[in-house]
Structure formats: C-alpha cells, structure tokens
C-alpha positions as CSV (number, residue, x, y, z in Angstrom):
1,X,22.9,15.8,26.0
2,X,23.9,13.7,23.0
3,X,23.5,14.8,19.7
4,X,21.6,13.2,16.8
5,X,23.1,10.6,14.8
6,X,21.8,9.3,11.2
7,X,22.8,5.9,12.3
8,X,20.1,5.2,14.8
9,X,17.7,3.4,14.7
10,X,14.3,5.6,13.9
11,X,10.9,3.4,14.7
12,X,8.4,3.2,12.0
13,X,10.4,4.6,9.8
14,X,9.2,1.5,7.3
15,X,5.8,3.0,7.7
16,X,6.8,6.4,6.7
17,X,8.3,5.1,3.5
18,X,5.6,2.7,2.6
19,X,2.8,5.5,2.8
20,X,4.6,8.0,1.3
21,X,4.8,5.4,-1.5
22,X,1.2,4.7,-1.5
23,X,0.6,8.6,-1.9
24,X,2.7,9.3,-5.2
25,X,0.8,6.0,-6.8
26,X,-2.3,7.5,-5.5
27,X,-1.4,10.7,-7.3
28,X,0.2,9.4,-10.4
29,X,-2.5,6.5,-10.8
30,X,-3.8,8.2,-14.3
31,X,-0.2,8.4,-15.8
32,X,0.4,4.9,-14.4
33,X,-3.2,3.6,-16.3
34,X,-2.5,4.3,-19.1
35,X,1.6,3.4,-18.9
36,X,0.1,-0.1,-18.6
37,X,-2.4,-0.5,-21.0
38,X,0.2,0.6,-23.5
39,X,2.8,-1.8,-21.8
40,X,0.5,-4.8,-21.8
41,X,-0.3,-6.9,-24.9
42,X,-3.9,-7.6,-23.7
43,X,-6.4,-4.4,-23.9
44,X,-9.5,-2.4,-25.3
45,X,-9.4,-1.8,-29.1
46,X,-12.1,0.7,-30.7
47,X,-13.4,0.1,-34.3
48,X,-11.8,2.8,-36.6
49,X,-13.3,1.1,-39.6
50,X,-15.0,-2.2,-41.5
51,X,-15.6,-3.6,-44.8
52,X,-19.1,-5.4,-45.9
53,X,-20.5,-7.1,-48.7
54,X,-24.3,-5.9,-49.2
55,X,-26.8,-9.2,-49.7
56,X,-29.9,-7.6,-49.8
57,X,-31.3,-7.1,-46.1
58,X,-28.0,-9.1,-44.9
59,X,-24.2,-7.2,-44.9
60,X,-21.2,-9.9,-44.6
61,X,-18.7,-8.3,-42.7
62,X,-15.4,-8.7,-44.3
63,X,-13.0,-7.2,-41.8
64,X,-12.4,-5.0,-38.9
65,X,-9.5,-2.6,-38.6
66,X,-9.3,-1.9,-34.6
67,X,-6.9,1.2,-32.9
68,X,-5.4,0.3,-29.7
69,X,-2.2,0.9,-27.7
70,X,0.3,-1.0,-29.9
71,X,-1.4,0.8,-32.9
72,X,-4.3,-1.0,-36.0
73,X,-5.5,-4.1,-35.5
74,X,-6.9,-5.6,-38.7
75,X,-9.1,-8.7,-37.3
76,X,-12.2,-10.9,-39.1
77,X,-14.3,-12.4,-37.1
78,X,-17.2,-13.4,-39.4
79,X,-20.4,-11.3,-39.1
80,X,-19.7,-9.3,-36.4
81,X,-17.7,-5.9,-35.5
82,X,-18.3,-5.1,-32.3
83,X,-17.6,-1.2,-31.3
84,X,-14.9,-1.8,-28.3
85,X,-13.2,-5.2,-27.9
86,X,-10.2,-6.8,-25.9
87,X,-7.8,-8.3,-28.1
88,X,-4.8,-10.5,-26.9
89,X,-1.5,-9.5,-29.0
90,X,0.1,-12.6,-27.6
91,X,-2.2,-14.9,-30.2
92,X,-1.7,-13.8,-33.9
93,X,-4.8,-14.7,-36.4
C-alpha cells in the first residue's frame, strides 16, 4: 500500500477553499460593513447640527454640519437639512 503524499493531486480541493472563504465573509460581514463605509469616500452622513436665520414663519438655513466616517461635514444647501444624507467626498463644495 502506498503512502500519502502532499503532492497529489486532491479533487475539489478548489471547492473546499472557495466555501471555506465564503464562510469567514459570511461571519465577518458586520466588521467588513462598516470597514467599507469608512474606507469609501461615498456614504451616509447624519445631521449633528444647523444654523438658521428666523424670518417670521420662514427659517433660512444657513449651514449643515454632518458626522460621517471620514469625520464633520460642514455643507449648505440652501433651505434644506435633511436628517441622513449621502455625500460624495470626491466633489469638494
């Protein structure tokens, strides 16, 4: 009887690998979340904070200060602040 040899060739052995992969991004898949929305320059930003001017019945918004993974955000969009928005680092206001 021959003895067993790590240089043969084993079948499926690809298979093993590739689902065994699949299983630790399976299990890791919160760690790896939020590794990429801190990574990427595109993502959700939550309103810490605004400025207004008071007209009466109508409030100008003067800016929004947003927190998101690459830290405050300080934005103006005109008359609006929504609560959670996506904002592209890439393009600088």
């Amino acid at each position: 009887m021959k003895t067993y040899s790590p240089g043969k060739f084993r079948p499926l052995s690809w298979l093993s690998l590739l689902l065994r992969g699949i299983a630790y991004v399976l299990r890791h898949w919160l760690v790896i979340l939020i590794a990429v929305l801190v990574i990427s320059p595109v993502g959700p930003h939550l309103l810490v904070w605004y400025t207004y001017k008071d007209y009466g019945a109508y409030k100008d918004m003067n800016d929004c200060v947003y927190l998101g993974g690459r830290g405050l955000v300080k934005r103006h969009d005109g008359d609006n602040c929504p609560v959670i928005v996506i904002i592209d680092r890439r393009i600088e206001r």
